[in-house]
N, C-alpha and C positions, 0 to 999 in steps of 0.2 A: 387414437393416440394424439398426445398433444403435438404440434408440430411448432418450435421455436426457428425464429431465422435471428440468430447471431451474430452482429459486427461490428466490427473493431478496426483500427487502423491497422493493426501488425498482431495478427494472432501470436507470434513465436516472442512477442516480448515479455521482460517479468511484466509489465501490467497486466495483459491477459493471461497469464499464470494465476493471478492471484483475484482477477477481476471475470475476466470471460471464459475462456477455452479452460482454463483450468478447472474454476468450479463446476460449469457445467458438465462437461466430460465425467466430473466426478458422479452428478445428477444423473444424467444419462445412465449409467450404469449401472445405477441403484433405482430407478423411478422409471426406465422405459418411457424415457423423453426422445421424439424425434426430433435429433436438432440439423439446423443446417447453417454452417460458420461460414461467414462470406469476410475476406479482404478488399476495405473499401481503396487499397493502393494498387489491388492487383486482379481483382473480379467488379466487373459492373451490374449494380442492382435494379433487375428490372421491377415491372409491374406484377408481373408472375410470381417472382419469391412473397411483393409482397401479399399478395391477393389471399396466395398458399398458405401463407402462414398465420397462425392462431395470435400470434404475440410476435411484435420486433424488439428486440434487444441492443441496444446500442450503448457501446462503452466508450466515454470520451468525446461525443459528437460535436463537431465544433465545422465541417465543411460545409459547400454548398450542396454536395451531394447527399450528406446526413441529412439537410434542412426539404433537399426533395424525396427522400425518401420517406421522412414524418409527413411529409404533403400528401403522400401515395395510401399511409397509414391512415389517414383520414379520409380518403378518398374512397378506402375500403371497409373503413370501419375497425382495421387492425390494431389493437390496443397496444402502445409505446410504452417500454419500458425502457430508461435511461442511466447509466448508471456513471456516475461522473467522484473521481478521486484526488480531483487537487481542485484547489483557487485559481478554477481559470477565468475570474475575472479581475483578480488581482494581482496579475505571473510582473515580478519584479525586474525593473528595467534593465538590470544586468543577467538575465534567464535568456538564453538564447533563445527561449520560443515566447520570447516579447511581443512582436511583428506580429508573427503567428496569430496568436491569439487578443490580441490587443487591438486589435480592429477592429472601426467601431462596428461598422458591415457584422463582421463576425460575432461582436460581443451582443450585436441584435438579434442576429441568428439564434445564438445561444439558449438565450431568453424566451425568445416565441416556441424552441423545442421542450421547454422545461416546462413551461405554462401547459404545451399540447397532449404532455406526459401524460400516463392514467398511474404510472408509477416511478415514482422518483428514488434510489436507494445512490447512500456513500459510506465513504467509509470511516469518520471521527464525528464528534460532538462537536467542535468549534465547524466544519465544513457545513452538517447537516443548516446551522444558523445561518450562513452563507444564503445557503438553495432554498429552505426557507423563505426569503424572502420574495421569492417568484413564484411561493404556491401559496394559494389562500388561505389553504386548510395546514399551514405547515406540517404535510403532513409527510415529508422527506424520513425514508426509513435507512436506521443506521445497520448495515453489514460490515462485521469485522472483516481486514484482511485473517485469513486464517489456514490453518495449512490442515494436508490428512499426516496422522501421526506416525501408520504404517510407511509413509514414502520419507518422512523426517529420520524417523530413527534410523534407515539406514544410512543416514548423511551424518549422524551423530559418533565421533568418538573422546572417551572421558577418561578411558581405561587409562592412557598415559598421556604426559603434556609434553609437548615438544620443546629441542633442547638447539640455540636459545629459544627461551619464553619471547612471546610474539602481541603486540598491536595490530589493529587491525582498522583502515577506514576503507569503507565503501565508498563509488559518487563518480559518476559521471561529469560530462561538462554543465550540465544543470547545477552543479554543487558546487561549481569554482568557489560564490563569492563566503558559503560553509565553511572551505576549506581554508580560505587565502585570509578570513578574521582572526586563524587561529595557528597559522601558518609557524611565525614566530615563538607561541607557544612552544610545537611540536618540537621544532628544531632545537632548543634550546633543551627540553626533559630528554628528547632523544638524544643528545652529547652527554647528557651528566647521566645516563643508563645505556653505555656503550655496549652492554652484554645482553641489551634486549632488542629484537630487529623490529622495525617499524613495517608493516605492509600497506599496502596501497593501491587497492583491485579499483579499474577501473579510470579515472582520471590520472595522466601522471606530474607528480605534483615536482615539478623541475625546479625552484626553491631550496623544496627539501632535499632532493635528491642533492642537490649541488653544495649541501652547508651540514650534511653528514655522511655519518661510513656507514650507518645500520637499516638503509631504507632501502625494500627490494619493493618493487612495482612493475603491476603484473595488469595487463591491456584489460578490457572490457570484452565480456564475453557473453554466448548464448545462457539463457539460464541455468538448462538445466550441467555445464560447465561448471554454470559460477557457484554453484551446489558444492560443485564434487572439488572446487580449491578451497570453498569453506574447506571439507572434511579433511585436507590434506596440507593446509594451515592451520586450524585448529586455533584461531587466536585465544589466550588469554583474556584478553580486552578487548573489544569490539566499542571506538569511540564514535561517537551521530553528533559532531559540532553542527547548530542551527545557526544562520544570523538570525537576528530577532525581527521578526515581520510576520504581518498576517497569513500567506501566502504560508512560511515555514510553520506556524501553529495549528494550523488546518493540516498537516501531514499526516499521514499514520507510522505506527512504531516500526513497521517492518521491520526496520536496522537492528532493533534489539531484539525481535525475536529470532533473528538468524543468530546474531552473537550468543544468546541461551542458548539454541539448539548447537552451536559447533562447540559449546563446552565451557564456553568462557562466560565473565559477566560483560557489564556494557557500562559505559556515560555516556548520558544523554540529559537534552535539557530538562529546566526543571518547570515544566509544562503537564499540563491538565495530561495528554494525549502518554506521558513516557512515566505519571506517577504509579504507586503504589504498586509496581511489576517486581516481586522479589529477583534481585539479581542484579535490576536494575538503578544506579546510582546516579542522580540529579546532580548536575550543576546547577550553579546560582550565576547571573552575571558576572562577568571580570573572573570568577572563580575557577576556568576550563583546568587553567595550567596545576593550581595546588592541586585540584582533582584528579587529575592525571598522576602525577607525581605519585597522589596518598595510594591511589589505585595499584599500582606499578606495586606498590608497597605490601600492599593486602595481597594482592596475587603470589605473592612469596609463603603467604602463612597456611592454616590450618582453616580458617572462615572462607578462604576461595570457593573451594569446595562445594560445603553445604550452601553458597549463594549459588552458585551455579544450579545444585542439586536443587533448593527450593524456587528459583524461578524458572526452570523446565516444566517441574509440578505440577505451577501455575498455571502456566501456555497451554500443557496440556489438556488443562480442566480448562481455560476460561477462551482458547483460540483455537479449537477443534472445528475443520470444516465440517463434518457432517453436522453438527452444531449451527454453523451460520447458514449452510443449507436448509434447514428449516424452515428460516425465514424465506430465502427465496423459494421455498415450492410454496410457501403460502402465499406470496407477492403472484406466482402462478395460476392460484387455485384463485385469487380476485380478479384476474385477468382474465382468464376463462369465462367467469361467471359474468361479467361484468354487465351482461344486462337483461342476468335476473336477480331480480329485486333481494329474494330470501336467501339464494348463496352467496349473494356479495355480501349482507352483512355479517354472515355466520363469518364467511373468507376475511371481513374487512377487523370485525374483532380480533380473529385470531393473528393478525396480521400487525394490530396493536398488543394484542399478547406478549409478541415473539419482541417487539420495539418495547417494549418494559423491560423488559429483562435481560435487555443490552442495557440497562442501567439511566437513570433521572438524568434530563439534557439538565446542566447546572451551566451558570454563567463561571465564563473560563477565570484565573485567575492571575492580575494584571501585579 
């Protein structure tokens, strides 16, 4: 049995939801994967886990304890598999985890674990170019964020809309400066739609709150929570204001695939990463506010609906975890083999296979 050693900074966050504990656990179940999930804030990784294990799996690694674990990885011969989902070598000066990661120390660390990689996977086409750059063979594989469809639909209700009709923004303190470009905006469509309540999970935007009567904001919560006040909000609109910056281009859509799944549709920017998603509606620069407004507008007719009903459709065919699973048991099946000659290339095609069909890396559009 294959034996995975799995770690992450904080198993119980959505990243590992959607990045480690999640998808694997889903593997595990369906593959008779032995895995072993270690918290690098709260368990110490010795030589033994890694000696033990077939494969390390590391999501986000960026400490000096990730960097001597890849050292222990090579020491054994255990093959590194990394899995990294933002710009963190670009996190923008007003991102609280600037400091963090912005060191040069750490941004070297970075680098030498990506290089030591045997397998590198993320999660967009503009990031993949990013990490790219540190492998010879660009040979960084893209995995969608993606959810199972059975655990979704029960967080899905469509049958009726709540009454008032509801906005909805996501975002932590990582998202101030998202929220605060468009701040003005809000305020302003939220006065002149006094019969529509504005929500606000997670950051609370004091601003707004203080310059209307229809904004309820509701704290940051465990995941699988913030699930279940989707379903019991049910926004209408679900808006993902970006500032515009590399760091924000390199996202993945999450945003909107939760705003699809609770029923509603979405605005989001008008970026390679948020196009062609039915349901999903682009802004243009300077454009958020009339967006919003026409939005607001459209959710009153007959067309809400079937955008709703046809970007579900979508997700469902095109961001199915057992689907992005694929790629990861084949990113397993080159890891395993990794040094025999004839399974690695059978594993390493099929590996590019599964990277086709995530779709042609195309230069983003500016």
């Amino acid at each position: 049995m294959i034996k995975i050693l799995v770690i992450s900074d904080s198993l119980d966050q959505s990243g590992s939801w959607w990045r480690s504990f999640g998808p694997f656990t889903h593997l595990r179940k369906n593959s008779g994967l032995n895995l072993l999930f270690m918290r690098m804030d709260q368990e110490d990784v010795k030589w033994t886990h890694v000696a033990d294990a077939d494969i390390v799996f590391m999501h986000r690694p960026w400490t000096k304890l990730h960097k001597q674990i890849a050292r222990l990885c090579l020491d054994y011969e255990t093959p590194i598999w990394l899995d990294i989902d933002d710009h963190l070598f670009k996190i923008p000066h007003d991102n609280k985890s600037y400091e963090q990661y912005m060191d040069p120390e750490v941004q070297g660390d970075m680098i030498s674990m990506l290089v030591a990689a045997k397998v590198v996977t993320t999660t967009t086409v503009e990031l993949k170019k990013v990490l790219d750059r540190f492998r010879p063979e660009n040979d960084t594989v893209i995995i969608k964020n993606a959810f199972l469809e059975t655990r979704w639909t029960g967080y899905r209700n469509v049958d009726t809309r709540p009454t008032p009709r509801r906005v909805l923004w996501r975002g932590g303190v990582h998202h101030e400066r998202d929220l605060e470009h468009v701040t003005g905006d809000i305020i302003q469509v939220a006065n002149e739609y006094p019969g529509w309540e504005f929500w606000f999970v997670g950051k609370k935007p004091w601003k707004i709150i203080e310059e209307t009567e229809n904004c309820v904001s509701v704290s940051g919560t465990d995941v699988t929570s913030y699930f279940k006040i989707l379903n019991q909000v049910r926004p209408d609109l679900t808006i993902c204001p970006l500032f515009d910056n590399i760091f924000n281009r390199c996202k993945s859509n999450i945003a909107a695939l939760e705003g699809l799944m609770a029923g509603g549709i979405v605005l989001a920017p008008d970026w390679e990463e948020w196009q062609g998603i039915p349901g999903v509606i682009n802004y243009k620069p300077h454009a958020f506010k009339y967006e919003l407004r026409r939005l607001i507008e459209l959710c009153e007719t007959d067309a809400f609906k079937q955008l709703n009903a046809d970007g579900w459709g979508y997700i469902c065919d095109s961001y199915k975890l057992e689907d992005q699973n694929k790629i990861r048991e084949s990113a397993i099946e080159y890891l395993v083999n990794i040094n025999q000659d004839f399974k690695l290339t059978v594993a390493a095609t099929n590996l590019r296979v599964y990277q086709s069909a995530s779709g042609p890396v195309q230069e983003s559009k500016r």
